[in-house]
Structure formats: structure tokens, C-alpha cells
C-alpha positions in Angstrom: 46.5 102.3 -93.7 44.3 99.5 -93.7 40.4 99.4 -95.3 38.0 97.7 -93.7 34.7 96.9 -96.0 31.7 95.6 -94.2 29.0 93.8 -96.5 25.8 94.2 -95.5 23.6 91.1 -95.5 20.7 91.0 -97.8 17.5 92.1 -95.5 14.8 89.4 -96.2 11.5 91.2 -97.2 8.8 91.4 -94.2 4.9 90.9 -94.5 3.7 94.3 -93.3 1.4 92.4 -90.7 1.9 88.8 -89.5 -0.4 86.7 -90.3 -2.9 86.3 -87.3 -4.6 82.6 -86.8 -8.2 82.0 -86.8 -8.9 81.0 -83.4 -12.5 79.3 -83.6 -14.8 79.9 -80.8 -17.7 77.5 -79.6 -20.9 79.0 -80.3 -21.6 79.0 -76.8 -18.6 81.6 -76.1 -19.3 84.3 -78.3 -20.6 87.8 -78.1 -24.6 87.1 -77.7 -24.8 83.2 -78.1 -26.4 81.3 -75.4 -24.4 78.9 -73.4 -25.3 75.4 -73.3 -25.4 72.8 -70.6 -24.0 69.6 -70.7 -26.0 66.3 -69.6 -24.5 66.4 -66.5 -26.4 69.8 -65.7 -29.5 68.7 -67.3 -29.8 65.7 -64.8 -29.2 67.5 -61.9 -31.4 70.3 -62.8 -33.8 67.8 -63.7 -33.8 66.5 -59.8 -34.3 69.4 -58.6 -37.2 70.1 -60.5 -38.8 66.4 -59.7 -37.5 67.7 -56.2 -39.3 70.7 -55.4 -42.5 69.7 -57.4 -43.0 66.5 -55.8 -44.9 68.4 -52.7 -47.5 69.7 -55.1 -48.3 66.9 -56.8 -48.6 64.7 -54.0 -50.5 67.1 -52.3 -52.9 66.8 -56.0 -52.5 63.2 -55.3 -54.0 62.7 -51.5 -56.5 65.2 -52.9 -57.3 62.8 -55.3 -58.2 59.3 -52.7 -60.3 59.0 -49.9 -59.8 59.2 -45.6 -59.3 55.4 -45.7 -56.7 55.0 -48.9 -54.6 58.5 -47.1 -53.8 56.2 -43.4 -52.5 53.1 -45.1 -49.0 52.1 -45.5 -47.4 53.1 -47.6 -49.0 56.2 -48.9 -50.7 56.4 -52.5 -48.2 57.6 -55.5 -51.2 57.6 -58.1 -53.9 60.2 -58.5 -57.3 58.2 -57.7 -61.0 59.7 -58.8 -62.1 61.4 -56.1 -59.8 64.7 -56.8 -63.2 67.1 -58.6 -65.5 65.1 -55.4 -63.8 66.7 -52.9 -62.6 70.1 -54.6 -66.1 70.8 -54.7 -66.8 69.6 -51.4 -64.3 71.7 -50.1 -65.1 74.8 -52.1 -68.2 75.3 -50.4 -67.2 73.7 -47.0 -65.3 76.4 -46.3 -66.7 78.9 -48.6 -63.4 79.7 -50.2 -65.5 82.3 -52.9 -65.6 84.6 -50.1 -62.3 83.8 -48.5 -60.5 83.8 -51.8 -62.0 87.6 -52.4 -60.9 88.8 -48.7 -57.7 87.1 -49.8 -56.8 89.1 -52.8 -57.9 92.2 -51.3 -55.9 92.0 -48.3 -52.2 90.7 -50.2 -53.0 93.0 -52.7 -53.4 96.3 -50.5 -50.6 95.2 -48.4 -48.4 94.3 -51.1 -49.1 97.7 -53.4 -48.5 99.6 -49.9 -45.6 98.0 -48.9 -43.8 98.8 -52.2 -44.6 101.8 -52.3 -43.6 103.7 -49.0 -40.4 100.9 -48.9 -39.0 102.5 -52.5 -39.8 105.9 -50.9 -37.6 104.7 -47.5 -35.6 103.1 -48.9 -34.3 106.1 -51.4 -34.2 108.7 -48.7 -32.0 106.0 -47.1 -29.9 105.2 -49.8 -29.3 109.0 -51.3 -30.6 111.4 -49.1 -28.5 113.3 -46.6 -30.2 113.8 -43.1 -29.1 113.9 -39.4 -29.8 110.3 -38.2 -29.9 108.5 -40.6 -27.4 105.4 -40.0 -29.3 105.7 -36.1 -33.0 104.8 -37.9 -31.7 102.6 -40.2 -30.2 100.2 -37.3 -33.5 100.5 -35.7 -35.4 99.4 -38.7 -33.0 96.5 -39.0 -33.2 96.0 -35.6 -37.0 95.7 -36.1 -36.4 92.8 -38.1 -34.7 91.0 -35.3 -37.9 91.1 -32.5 -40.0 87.9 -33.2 -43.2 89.0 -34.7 -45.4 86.7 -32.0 -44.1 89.1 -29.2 -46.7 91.8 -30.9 -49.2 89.2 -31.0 -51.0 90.3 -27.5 -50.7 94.0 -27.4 -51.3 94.1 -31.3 -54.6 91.9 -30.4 -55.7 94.0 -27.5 -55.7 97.4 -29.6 -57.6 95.4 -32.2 -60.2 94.3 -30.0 -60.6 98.3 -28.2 -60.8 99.5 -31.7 -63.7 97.1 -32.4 -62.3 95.5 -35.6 -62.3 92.1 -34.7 -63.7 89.5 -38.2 -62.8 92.7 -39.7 -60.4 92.9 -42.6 -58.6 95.9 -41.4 -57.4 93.8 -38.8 -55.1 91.9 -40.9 -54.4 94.5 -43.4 -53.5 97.5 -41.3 -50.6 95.7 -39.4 -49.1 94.8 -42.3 -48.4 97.7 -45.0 -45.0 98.5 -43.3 -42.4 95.9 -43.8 -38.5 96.7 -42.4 -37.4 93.9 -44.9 -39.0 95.9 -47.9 -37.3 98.8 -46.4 -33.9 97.3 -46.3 -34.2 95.9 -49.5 -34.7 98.5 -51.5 -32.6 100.7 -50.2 -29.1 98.2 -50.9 -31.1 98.0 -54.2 -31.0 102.0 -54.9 -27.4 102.1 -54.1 -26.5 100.4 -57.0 -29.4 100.8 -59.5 -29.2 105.0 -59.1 -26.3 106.8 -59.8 -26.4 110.4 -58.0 -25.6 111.9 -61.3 -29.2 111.3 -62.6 -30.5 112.5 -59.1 -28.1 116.0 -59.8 -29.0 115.9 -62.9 -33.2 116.1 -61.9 -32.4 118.7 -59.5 -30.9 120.6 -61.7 -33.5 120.8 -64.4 -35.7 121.8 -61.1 -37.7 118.8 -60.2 -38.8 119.1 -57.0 -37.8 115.8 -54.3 -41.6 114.3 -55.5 -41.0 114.7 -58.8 -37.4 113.1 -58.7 -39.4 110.0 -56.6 -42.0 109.5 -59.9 -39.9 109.8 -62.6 -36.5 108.9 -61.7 -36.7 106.7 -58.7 -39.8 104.4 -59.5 -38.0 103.7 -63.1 -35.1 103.1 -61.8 -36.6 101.0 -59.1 -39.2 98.9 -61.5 -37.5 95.4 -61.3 -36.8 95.4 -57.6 -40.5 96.5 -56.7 -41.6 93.9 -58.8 -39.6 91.1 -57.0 -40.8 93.0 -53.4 -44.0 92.9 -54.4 -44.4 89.3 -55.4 -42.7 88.2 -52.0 -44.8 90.4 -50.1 -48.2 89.2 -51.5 -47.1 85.7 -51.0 -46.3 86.4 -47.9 -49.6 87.5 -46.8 -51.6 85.3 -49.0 -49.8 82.5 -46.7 -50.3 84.2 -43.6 -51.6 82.1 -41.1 -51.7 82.8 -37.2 -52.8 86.6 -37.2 -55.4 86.1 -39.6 -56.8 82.9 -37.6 -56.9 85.0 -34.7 -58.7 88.0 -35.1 -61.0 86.3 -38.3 -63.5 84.0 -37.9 -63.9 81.6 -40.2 -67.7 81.9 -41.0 -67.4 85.4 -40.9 -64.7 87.3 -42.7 -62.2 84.3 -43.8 -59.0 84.6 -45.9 -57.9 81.4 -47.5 -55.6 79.4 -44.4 -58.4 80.3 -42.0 -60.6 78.9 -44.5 -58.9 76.0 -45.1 -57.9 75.2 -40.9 -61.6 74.6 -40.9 -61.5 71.8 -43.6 -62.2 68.1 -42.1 -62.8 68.6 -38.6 -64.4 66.3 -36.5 -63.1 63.1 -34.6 -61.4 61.6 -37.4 -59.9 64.7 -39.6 -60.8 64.1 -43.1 -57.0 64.4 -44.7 -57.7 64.6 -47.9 -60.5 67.2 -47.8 -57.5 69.5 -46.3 -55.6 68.6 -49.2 -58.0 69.5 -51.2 -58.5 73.0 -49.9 -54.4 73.2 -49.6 -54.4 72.7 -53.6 -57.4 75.5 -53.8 -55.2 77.9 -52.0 -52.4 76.9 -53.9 -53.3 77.5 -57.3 -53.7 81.7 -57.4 -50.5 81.5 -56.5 -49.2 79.7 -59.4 -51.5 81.2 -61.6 -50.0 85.2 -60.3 -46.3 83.7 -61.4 -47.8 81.7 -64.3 -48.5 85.1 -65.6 -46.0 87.8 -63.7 -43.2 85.7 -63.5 -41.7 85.7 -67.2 -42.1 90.3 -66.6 -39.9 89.9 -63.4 -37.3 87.8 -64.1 -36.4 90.1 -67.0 -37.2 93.0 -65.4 -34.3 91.5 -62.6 -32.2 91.1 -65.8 -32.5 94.1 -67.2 -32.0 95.8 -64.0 -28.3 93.8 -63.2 -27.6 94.5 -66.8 -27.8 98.1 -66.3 -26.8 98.2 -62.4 
């Protein structure tokens, strides 16, 4: 009967955990550093800028010359010395105190309006449960479809029976629904509320108006921000129902105001620029100040979304 010996090899000794490389990050990639562009994205975001500024400035520019200097060929590209000349002459022209006032109080009642009933749609839309509900919300997207100048003449004949012609009502009445405001919101609160916190309300026994103030208007903060910068442009650049129901010595808002700038038989060009600039700046000024609040309130809201 034969043996057979097995040796066992020698086991070499293991490091209880492998050694794991350093793998170094750019500062750009991790957790909480900012990303930055290269000079390709710098020159092209750079275009864009000189892009969509160049209408202002040149509009600051023809504001700046005279009649004579706007008709040649080519147009000026340098500010002249006329620009404070005809800002003042075009300030009281078309007495944009008064127009600028009507204005604000016209975007700004349409524009807190608007916000407010849209979040309200738009969360019985987006988290409510009621018989026709997908039938109502085709027809306010439908509404969005029918070209607002088909209004224009039975909207202007129950303006004038109701006697509110050079009134502001006029303008500000027709416009504190919007079926855009509506919509948005509503694809907003989809996402941005979660029915938990909803459940969660009802059972602690809020009632539906108490879930609205303080779980829905939180919740719904940066998108009403963003609706109600877009809707108080929008008005403050409203143009054809305003010029037809206002007069412009009467009750003006600012683009009735400034239609009447340079009249006569030779239009004076750069007076209208002028009064363009004058309606212009408000505007930047309200995103000078708002913007920086919205953008991060958009952030915030995607971050949590």
C-alpha cells in the first residue's frame, strides 16, 4: 500500500484591504464646487450678451441724436448729447408721471390677481378630485388657442354700455384671469406637492383653505414668483387694448403714452426713442431688484421638486 504525501504550498500573507488609489478630482467635479467654463463658453456667452443688449443701447443711442442725424445712412453707433434734451422733452410730452402711475397700478393688480386665483386653479387641478375635471381643463387650454383680437369688439362694446371707457377698469378687469397662469401652475403643483403633505394637512384637520395658505402657497412660492413677473411684463407692454379704450390725454398707461410721442408730418424718431427708453427702464429696475429672489427661489424649488 502506497502513501501519497501532499505538501502544501506556503500561503503568501494578504493585506487585509487592498490598497485603493487616490483618484484626484477637478475641483469643478466635486460635491459642492462650482463648475467652470472654458473660453470657448465665455465667448459665446459673451455674444449673446452683446446680442440681446444691443436693442437697448441703440435704442439709448437714437435717443441720444437728433431727427436729422436718425434718417442718414448708415445709422449712428455713438451716443450724441441730446439724450437728457429729449428725455425731458418727452417726459412731459406725453405726461408719462401720470401714465407711469396708471401703469403700475394696472400690472400690478393684474399681476397679484392673476397669481393668486391661477395657484388656487391650478391646485384643484393638479390634486383635487372632481367630476370634470380633464373636460375644464381642455377648455381652459383650449382658451389659450382663440386669438385674443377675436374678443376685441364684443369685449369693446360691453366696455362702452358699461360706461368705462378712459377708465382704468377697462384694462384691468379683462385681464386678472389668465388660462396660461392656470396651466402653469398647475404642471407646476404636480411635481412641487407631494399628496402626502396634502394627507398629512387633512389629517391634522385643516380645512381645504387652510391647506391652500399654508401648504400650497409655500409650496408654490418660486413658481408664483416667475408667473408674476411674466404677467406684469406682460401688461406693462400691453399695447392695442389699452390704446383703444384709453385716451391718451386722459387716463394713459405707458405704450399709449408713448404712441403719442413725435407726431406730426415728419415723426420725430428719436423723441419715440426716448419715451421707448422711459418705458423701458421700470422694467429693468423690477428685475434689477426681484430677479436675484426668483432665480433662487426657481432653484430652490427644482432642488426640492
Amino acid at each position: 500500500m502506497t502513501t501519497t504525501t501532499t505538501t502544501a504550498k506556503p500561503v503568501e500573507p494578504q493585506d487585509a484591504a487592498p490598497t485603493a488609489r487616490k483618484v484626484r478630482r477637478p475641483k469643478s467635479a466635486r460635491a459642492g464646487g462650482q463648475m467652470h467654463g472654458g473660453p470657448i463658453a465665455y465667448v459665446i456667452l459673451g455674444v449673446f450678451t452683446i446680442v440681446s443688449l444691443f436693442p437697448l443701447v441703440w435704442t439709448a443711442i437714437a435717443a441720444s441724436r437728433d431727427n436729422n442725424r436718425l434718417a442718414q445712412n448708415p445709422p449712428p453707433f455713438v451716443f450724441g448729447s441730446n439724450l437728457f434734451h429729449n428725455l425731458d422733452v418727452a417726459w412731459n410730452d406725453a405726461n408719462l408721471g401720470k401714465a407711469f402711475v396708471n401703469t403700475t397700478i394696472v400690472a400690478g393688480t393684474s399681476a397679484a390677481t392673476i397669481v393668486f386665483l391661477s395657484t388656487i386653479a391650478g391646485f384643484a387641478f393638479a390634486k383635487l378630485r372632481f367630476r370634470g375635471r380633464g373636460a375644464l381643463m381642455l377648455i381652459v387650454i383650449g382658451t389659450m388657442m382663440v386669438p385674443p383680437q377675436l374678443s376685441i369688439i364684443p369685449l369693446y362694446m360691453l366696455v362702452a354700455k358699461l360706461e368705462w371707457t378712459d377708465q382704468l377698469q377697462a384694462v384691468i378687469l379683462p385681464s386678472l384671469v389668465s388660462a396660461f397662469g392656470v396651466f402653469f401652475m398647475r404642471q407646476y403643483l404636480i411635481q412641487a406637492l407631494p399628496d402626502e403633505i396634502i394627507e398629512a394637512a387633512r389629517v391634522d384637520g385643516a380645512s381645504s383653505w387652510r391647506v391652500v395658505w399654508h401648504v400650497v402657497f409655500p409650496a408654490a412660492r418660486p413658481a408664483m414668483a416667475v408667473l408674476g413677473m411674466l404677467m406684469f411684463v406682460q401688461t406693462w407692454n400691453d399695447f392695442l387694448w389699452p390704446f383703444l379704450v384709453l385716451s391718451q390725454t386722459g387716463n394713459p398707461t405707458v405704450q399709449v403714452a408713448v404712441a403719442g410721442l413725435g407726431r406730426g408730418y415728419t415723426p420725430d424718431q428719436s423723441l419715440i426713442m426716448a419715451g421707448a427708453l422711459l418705458g423701458t427702464l421700470p422694467l429693468l429696475l423690477v428685475f434689477a431688484v426681484f430677479g436675484k429672489q426668483i432665480v433662487g427661489g426657481i432653484m430652490q424649488g427644482a432642488v426640492k421638486g
